[in-house]
Every structure is written in C-alpha cells, then in structure tokens.
C-alpha positions in Angstrom: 114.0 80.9 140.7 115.7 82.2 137.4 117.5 79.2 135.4 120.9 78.9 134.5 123.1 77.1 131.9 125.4 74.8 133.2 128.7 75.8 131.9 130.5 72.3 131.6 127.4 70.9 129.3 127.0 73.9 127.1 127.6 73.0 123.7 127.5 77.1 122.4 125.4 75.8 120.0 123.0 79.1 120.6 119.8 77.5 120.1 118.3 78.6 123.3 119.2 82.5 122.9 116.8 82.9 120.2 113.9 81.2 122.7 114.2 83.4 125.2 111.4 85.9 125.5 113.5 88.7 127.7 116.8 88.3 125.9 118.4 87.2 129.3 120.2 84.8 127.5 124.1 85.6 126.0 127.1 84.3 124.7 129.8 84.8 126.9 133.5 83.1 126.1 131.8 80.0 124.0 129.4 79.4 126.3 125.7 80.9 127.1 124.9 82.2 130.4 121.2 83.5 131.6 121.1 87.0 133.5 119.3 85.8 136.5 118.0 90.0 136.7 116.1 89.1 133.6 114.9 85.4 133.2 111.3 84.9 134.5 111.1 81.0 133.4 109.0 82.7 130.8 106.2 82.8 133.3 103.9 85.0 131.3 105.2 83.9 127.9 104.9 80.2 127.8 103.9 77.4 129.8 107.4 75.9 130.1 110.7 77.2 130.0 112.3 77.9 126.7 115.9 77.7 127.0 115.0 74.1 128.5 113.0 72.8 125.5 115.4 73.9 122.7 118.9 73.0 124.4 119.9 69.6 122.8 121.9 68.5 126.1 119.5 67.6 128.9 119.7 68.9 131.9 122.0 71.9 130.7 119.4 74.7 131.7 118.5 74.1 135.5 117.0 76.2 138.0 118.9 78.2 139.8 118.1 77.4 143.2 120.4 80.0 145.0 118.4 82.7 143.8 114.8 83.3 144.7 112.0 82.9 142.8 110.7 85.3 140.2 107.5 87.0 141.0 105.3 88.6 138.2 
C-alpha cells in the first residue's frame, strides 16, 4: 500500500520530498501529497519508509490503506 500525507498535519516544511527515492512526493497548495502511482514504501531503496522518518509530525505519512499494495 503506497503512503500518503495527511493533509491537516502537514506542516509544508518539505523535508520528506527530498527523501523520497521515486520523486512521488510534491508540493501541492502548502501542503505535500505522495502520488500513490509512484511511491513503493521505498521497498528496494531502504528498509523503512522515507517520508516517515524525516517528517517532524508523527503520524503525518500513513499508509494508504485504500489502495493496494505495491508489488516489486
């Protein structure tokens, strides 16, 4: 399942845009959003995902559970 940013908690600080290994994350209107088409939860990159270890709010980068999971 790709990860997403919850809006509401999203400080647009942009430190989790530079993290992420296929660029699925952008800036959109203040806030950062992942492309779900392109976020793999860095399976093949790292062992955890990026945008969750350098976003300063917890629990701000959550899977997305109403998509299914990526498969490499």
């Amino acid at each position: 399942m790709p990860y997403k940013i919850i809006a509401s908690q999203c400080t647009g600080c942009s430190a989790c845009e530079a993290e992420c290994p296929n660029q699925a994350i952008r800036e959109k209107g203040g806030i950062f959003v992942i492309n779900p088409e392109k976020c793999t939860e860095c399976i093949g990159y790292f062992d955890d995902p990026q945008c969750v270890l350098a976003c300063p709010v917890d629990n701000t980068c959550v899977i997305d559970t109403s998509r299914p999971r990526y498969v490499a």
